[in-house]
C-alpha positions as a printed NumPy array, in Angstrom:
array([[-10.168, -38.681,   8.273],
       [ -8.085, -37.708,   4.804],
       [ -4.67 , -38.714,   3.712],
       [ -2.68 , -37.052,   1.04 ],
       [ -0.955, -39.305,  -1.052],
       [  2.103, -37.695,  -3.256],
       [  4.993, -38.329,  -6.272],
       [  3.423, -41.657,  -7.446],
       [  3.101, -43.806,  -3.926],
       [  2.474, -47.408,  -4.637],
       [ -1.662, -47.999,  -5.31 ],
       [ -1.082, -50.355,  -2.111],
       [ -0.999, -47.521,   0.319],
       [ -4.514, -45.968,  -1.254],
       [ -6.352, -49.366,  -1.106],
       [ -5.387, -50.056,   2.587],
       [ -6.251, -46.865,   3.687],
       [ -9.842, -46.596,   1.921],
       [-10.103, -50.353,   3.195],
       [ -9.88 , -48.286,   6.959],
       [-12.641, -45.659,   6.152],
       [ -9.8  , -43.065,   5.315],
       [-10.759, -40.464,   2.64 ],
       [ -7.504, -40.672,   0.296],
       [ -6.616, -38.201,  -2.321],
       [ -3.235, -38.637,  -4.508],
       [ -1.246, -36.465,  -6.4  ],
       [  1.856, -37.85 ,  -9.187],
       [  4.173, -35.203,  -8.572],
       [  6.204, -33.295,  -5.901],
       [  4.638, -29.964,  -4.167],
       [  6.56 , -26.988,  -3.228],
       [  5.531, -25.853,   0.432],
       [  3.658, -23.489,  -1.013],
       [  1.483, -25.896,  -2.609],
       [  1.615, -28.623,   0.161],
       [  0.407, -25.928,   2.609],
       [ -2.746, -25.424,   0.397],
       [ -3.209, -29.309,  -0.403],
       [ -3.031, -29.671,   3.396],
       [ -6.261, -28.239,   3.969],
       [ -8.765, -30.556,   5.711],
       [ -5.66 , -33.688,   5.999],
       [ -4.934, -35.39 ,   8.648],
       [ -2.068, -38.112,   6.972],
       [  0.254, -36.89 ,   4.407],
       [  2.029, -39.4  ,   2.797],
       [  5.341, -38.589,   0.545],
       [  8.186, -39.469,  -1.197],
       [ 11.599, -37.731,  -1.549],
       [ 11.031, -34.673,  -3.338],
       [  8.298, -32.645,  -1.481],
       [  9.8  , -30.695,   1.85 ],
       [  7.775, -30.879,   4.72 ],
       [  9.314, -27.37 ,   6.408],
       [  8.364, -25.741,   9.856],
       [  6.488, -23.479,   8.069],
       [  4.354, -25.833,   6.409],
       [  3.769, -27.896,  10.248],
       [  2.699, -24.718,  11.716],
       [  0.182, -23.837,   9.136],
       [ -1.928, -27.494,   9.164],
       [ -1.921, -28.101,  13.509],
       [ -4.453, -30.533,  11.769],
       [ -2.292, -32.402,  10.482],
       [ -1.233, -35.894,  12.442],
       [  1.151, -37.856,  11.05 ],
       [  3.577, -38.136,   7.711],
       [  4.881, -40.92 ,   6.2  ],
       [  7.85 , -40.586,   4.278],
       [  7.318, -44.047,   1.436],
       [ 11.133, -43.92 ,   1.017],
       [ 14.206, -44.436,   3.74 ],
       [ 15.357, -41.056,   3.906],
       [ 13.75 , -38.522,   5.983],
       [ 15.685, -35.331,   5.709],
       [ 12.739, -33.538,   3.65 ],
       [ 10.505, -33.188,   6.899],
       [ 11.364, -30.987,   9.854],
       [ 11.623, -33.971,  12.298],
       [ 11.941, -31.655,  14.749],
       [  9.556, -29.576,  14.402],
       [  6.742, -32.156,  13.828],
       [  7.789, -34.27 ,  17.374],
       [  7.416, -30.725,  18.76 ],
       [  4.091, -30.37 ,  17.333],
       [  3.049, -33.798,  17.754],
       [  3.343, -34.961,  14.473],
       [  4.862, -38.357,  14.667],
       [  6.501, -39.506,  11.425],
       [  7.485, -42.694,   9.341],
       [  9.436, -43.955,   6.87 ],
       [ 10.516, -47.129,   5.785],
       [ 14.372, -48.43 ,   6.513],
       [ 14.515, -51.815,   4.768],
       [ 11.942, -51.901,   2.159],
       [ 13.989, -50.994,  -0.595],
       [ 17.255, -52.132,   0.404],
       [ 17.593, -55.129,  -1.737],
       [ 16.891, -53.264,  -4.767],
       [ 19.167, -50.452,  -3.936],
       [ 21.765, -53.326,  -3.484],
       [ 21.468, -54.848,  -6.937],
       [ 21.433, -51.588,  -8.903],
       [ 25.208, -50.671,  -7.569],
       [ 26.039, -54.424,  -8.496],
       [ 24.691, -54.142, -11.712],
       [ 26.347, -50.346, -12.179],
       [ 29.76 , -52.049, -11.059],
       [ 29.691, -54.773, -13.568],
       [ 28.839, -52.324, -16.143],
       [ 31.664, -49.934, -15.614],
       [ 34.089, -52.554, -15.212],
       [ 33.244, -53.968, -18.579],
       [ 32.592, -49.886, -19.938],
       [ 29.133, -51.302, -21.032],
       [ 27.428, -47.963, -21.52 ],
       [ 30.196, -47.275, -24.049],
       [ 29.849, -50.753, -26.228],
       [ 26.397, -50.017, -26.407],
       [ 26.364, -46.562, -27.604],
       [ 28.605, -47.471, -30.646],
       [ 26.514, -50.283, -31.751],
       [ 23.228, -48.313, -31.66 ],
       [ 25.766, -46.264, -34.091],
       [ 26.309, -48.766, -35.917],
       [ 29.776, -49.422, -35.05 ],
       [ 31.601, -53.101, -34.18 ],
       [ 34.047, -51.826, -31.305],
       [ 34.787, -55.229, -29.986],
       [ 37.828, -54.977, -27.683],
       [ 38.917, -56.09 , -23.984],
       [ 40.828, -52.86 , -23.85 ],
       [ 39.411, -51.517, -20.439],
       [ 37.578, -53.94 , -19.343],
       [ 37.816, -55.622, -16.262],
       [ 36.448, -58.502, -14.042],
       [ 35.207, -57.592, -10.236],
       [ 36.575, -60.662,  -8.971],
       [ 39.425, -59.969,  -6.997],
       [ 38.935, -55.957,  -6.868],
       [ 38.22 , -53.999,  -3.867],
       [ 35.322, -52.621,  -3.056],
       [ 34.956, -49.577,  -0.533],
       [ 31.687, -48.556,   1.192],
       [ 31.091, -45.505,   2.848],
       [ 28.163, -46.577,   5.038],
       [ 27.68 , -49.97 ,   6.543],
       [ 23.687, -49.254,   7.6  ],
       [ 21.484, -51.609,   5.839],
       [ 22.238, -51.055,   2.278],
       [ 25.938, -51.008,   2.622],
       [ 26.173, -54.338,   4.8  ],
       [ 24.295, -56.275,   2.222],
       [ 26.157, -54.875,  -0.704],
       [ 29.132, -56.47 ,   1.153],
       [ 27.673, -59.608,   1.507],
       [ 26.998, -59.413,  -2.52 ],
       [ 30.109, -58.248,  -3.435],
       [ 31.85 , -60.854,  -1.369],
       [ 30.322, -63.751,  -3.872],
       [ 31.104, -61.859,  -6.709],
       [ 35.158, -62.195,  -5.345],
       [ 35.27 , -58.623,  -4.225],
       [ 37.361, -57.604,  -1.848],
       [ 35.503, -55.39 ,   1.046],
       [ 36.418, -52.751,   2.877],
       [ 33.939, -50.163,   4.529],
       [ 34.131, -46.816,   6.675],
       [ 31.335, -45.738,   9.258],
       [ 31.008, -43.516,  11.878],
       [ 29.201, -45.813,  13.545],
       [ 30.844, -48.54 ,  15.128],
       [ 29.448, -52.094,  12.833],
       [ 30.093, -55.399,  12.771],
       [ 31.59 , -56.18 ,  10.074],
       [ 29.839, -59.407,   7.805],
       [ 31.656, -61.903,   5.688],
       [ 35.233, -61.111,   5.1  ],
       [ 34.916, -57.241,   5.163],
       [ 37.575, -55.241,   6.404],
       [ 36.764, -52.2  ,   8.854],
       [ 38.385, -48.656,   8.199],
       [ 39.41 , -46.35 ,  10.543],
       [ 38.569, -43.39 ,   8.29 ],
       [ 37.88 , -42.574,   5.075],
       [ 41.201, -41.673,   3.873],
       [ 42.545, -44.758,   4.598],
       [ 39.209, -46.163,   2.526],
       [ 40.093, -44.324,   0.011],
       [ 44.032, -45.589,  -0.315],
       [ 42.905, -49.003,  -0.468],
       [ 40.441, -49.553,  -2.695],
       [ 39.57 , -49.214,  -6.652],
       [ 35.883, -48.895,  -6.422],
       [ 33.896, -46.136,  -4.068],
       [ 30.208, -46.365,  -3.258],
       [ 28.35 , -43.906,  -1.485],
       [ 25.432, -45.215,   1.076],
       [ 25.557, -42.715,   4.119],
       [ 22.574, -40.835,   5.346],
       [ 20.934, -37.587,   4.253],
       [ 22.016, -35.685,   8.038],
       [ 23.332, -32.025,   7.549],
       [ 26.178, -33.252,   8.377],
       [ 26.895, -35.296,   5.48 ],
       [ 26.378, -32.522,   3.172],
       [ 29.535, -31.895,   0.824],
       [ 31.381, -34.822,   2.277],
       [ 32.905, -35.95 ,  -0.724],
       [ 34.689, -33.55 ,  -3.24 ],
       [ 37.902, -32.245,  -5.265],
       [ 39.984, -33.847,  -2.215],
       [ 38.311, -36.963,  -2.006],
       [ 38.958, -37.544,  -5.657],
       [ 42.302, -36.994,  -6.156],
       [ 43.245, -38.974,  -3.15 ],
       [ 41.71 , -41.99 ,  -4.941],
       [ 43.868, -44.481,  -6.709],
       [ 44.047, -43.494, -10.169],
       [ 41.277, -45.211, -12.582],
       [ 38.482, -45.953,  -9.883],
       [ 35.743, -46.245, -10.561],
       [ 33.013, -43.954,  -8.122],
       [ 29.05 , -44.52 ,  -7.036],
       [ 26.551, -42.578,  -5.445],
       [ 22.918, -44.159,  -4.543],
       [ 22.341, -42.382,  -1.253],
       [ 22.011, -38.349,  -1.507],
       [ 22.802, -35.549,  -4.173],
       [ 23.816, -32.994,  -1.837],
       [ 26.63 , -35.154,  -0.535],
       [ 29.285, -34.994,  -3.171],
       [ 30.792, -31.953,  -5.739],
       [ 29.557, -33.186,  -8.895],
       [ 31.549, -30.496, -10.306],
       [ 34.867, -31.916,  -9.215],
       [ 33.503, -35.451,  -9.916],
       [ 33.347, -34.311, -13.648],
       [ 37.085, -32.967, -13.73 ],
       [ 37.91 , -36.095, -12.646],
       [ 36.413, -38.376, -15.192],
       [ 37.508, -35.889, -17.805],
       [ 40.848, -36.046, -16.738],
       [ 40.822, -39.881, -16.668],
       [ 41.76 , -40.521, -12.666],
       [ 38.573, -41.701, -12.526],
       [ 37.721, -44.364, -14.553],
       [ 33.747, -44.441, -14.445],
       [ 30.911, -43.195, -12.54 ],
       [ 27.66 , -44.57 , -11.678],
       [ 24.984, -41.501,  -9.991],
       [ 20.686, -42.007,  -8.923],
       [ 20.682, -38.948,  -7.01 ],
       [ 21.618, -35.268,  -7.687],
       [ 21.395, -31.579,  -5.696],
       [ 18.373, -30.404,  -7.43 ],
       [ 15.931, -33.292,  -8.986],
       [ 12.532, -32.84 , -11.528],
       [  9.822, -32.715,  -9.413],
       [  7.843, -35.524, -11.819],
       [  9.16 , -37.737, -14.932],
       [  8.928, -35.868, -17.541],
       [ 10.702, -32.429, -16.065],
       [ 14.172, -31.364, -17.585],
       [ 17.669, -32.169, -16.251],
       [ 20.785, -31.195, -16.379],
       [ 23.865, -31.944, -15.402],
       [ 27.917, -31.56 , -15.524],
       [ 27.583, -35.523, -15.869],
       [ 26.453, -35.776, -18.783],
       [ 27.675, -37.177, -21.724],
       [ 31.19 , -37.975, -20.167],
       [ 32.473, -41.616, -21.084],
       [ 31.626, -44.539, -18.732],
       [ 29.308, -42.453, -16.953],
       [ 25.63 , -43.756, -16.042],
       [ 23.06 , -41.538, -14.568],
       [ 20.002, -42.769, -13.162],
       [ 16.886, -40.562, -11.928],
       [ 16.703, -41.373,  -8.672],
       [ 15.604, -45.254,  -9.328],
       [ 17.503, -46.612,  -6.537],
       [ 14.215, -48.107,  -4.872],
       [ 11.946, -47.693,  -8.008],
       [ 11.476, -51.789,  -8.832],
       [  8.388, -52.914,  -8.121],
       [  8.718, -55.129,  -5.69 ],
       [ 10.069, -52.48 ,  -3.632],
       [  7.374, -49.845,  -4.11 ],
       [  4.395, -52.301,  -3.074],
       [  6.688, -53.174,  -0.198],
       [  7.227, -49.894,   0.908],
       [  3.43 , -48.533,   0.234],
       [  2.46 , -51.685,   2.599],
       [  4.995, -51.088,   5.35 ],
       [  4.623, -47.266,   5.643],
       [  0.365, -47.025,   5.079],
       [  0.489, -49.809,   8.085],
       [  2.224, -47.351,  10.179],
       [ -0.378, -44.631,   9.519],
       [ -3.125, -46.998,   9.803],
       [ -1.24 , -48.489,  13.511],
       [ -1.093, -44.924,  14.244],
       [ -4.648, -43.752,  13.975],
       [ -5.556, -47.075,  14.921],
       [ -4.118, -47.528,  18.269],
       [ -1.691, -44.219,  18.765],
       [  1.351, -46.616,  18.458],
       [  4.433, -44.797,  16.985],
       [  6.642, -48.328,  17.069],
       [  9.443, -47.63 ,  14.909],
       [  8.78 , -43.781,  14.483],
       [ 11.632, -41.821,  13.099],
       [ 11.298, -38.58 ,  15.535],
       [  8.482, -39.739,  17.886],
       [  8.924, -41.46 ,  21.372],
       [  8.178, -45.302,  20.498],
       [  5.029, -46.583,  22.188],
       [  3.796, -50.435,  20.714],
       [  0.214, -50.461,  21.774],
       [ -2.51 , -52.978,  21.944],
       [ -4.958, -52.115,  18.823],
       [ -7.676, -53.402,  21.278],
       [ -8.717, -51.2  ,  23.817],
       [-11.692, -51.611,  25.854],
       [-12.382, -48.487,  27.285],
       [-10.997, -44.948,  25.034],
       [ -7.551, -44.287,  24.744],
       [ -6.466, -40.92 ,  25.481],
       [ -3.126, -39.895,  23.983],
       [ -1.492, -36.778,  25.626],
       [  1.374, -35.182,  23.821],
       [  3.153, -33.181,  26.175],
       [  6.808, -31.213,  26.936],
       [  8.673, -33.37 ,  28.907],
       [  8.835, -32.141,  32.141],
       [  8.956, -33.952,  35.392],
       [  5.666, -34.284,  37.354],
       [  3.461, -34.331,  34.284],
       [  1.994, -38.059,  34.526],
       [  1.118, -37.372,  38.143],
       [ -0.803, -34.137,  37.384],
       [ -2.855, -36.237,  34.566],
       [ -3.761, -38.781,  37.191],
       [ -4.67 , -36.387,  39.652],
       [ -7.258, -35.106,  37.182],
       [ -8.343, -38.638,  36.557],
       [ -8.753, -38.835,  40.118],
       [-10.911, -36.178,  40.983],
       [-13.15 , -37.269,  38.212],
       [-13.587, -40.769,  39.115],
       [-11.647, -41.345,  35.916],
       [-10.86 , -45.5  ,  36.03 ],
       [ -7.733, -46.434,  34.04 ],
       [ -7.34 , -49.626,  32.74 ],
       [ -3.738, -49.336,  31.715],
       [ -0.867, -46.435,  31.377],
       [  2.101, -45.888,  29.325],
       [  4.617, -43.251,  29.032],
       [  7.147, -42.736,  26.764],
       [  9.644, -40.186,  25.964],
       [ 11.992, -38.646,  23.445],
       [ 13.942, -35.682,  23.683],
       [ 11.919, -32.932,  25.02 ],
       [  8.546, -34.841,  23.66 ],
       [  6.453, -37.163,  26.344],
       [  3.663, -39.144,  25.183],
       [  1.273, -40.514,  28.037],
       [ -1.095, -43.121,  26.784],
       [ -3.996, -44.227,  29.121],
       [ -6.935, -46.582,  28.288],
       [ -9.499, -45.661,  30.584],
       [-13.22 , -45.762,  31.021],
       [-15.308, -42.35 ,  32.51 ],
       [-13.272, -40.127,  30.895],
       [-15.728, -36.538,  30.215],
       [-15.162, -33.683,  28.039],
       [-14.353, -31.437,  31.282],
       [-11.108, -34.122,  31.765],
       [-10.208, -33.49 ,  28.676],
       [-10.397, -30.061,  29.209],
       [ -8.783, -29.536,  32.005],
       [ -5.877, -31.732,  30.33 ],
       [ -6.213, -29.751,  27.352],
       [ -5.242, -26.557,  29.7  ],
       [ -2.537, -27.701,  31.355],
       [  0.64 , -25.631,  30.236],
       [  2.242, -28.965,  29.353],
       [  0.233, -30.035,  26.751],
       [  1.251, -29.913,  23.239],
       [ -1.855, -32.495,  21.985],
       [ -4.462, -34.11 ,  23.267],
       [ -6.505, -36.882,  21.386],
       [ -8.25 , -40.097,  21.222],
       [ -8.31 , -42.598,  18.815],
       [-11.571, -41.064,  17.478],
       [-10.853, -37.563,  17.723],
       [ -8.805, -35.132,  17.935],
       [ -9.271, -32.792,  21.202],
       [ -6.472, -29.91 ,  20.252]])
């Protein structure tokens, strides 16, 4: 078996896949799916970061390929979709990085609040510009957070024992930690607070959630942070707004169109505006977060091969299995349909097929059947293979379609 490694995944991943008997090959940049679709050739795990798009197109030209694991939380770059319905189950990894995203926008607050960036500059100048003028202490200053998953909840908590005052807006309905105050929506975020932080998802959805109107209806000299997703906010309007002075500061990791590897040029309307910091996409990039992440995500690939489980799978129905198995594990991808477990046993049936155990999941219109079971032939497999049903069949040694 080969894995892919891409954009710089922690050395962690590559040493506990080789330590499995997995032929690993890594790349330090990003691949266009052009590229990916020719690097593909031959892998069975692909393992990326943020920048390199895993599209339908790029799925339907490696039916080799078994499994991708995204070594970052978001998983918008892959074709979730697509990959469930071609039985490509996929990972990521939700919590890894969430303490270092955290303290980054703490650090970013602090630093626009005392207009750090600009202190700094003039002394590397050579100019004294001592002066409170603009500067400000968090404690007592409200906080708003758009996005109360697992990075916004603990930025709450840290806030809180700074003296912030919290407020946060979700769609989803949270429970709300410490002393923060739910929102109805995010206008009535917006009314309250003096500082704005960004930590929603990378859905579709999302996309351009935050522009011209958004700004203006904030309360003149707030300060504005984005750590989640570039596509979400007008960066253009974000600008007129800091040059116009209703907002006081801005703090930005993530941007439409990133550098596929350090080194690459950038641009943007962001910079060189006062009290603006711009970060390239370090939100996770410490390193106690990277070797967490390379750990958590090259387990799942390693479970995965392993034992077929897909336990905390991002588009593929969840199935914890026993990594010991006595017999061979067959794993049967299939459309779910009704009737489609009973038609597998009736093979097994006819071909004296014993099963020591049976599970079956689904998710959406994906069913995964998993069945340890000893006597199994290569006309069972066969005739499984056949049915119109079937999307994959495999074993934990093999792969059968």
């Amino acid at each position: 078996m080969k894995a892919l490694l891409l954009e710089n995944i922690h050395p962690n991943a590559e040493r506990m896949l080789t330590a499995r008997g997995i032929e690993v090959e890594t790349r330090k940049g990003a691949l266009d799916p052009g590229e990916l679709s020719s690097a593909l050739e031959g892998v069975e795990l692909l393992g990326i970061r943020s920048k390199t798009r895993v599209t339908a197109e790029v799925l339907a030209a490696n039916p080799q390929l078994l499994s991708v694991g995204a070594f970052c939380i978001g998983t918008n770059q892959i074709d979730l979709t697509t990959a469930a319905e071609r039985a490509v189950a996929c990972f990521n990894a939700p919590y890894s990085n969430t303490r270092s995203v955290v303290e980054l926008a703490i650090a970013e607050i602090l630093v626009m609040a005392r207009r750090l960036t600009e202190k700094n500059s003039a002394l590397h100048a050579g100019v004294w510009q001592k002066s409170a003028t603009g500067a400000h202490e968090v404690r007592g200053r409200s906080l708003g957070i758009v996005g109360y998953g697992n990075i916004g909840s603990q930025l709450s908590v840290l806030a809180e024992q700074l003296g912030m005052r919290v407020y946060f807006y979700d769609i989803v309905d949270r429970l709300a930690l410490g002393n923060a105050k739910r929102c109805e929506s995010l206008e009535e975020l917006l009314d309250k607070v003096e500082t704005v932080t960004l930590h929603v998802d990378g859905r579709g959805g999302n996309a351009g959630m935050f522009g011209r109107e958004q700004f203006e209806r904030m309360r003149p000299r707030s300060l504005f942070l984005n750590l989640s997703r570039g596509f979400l906010v007008d960066y253009d309007a974000l600008a007129d707004a800091l040059h116009s002075g209703h907002i006081a500061g801005a703090a930005v990791d993530v941007f439409p169109d990133e550098p596929k590897k350090a080194g690459d040029p950038f641009e943007s309307v962001l910079q060189n505006i006062p009290n603006v910091i711009l970060t390239p996409h370090v939100g996770g990039s410490t390193e106690e977060a990277q070797e967490d992440i390379g750990h958590f995500v090259a387990g799942k690939l390693i479970d995965f091969v392993r034992s077929g489980s897909t336990s905390l799978s991002v588009n593929a129905p969840q199935a914890q299995l026993d990594p010991n198995i006595g017999g061979t594990r067959l794993l049967h991808w299939h459309h779910n349909v009704p009737g489609v477990l009973a038609k597998v046993n009736s093979v097994f049936g006819e071909n004296d097929v014993n099963i020591d155990r049976q599970q079956l999941v689904t998710r959406g219109d994906i069913g995964y059947a998993v069945t340890d079971a000893h006597g199994l032939t290569d006309e069972v497999y066969q005739t499984i293979l056949r049915m119109p049903e079937t999307v994959r069949l495999s074993t934990i040694d093999g792969v059968h379609a």
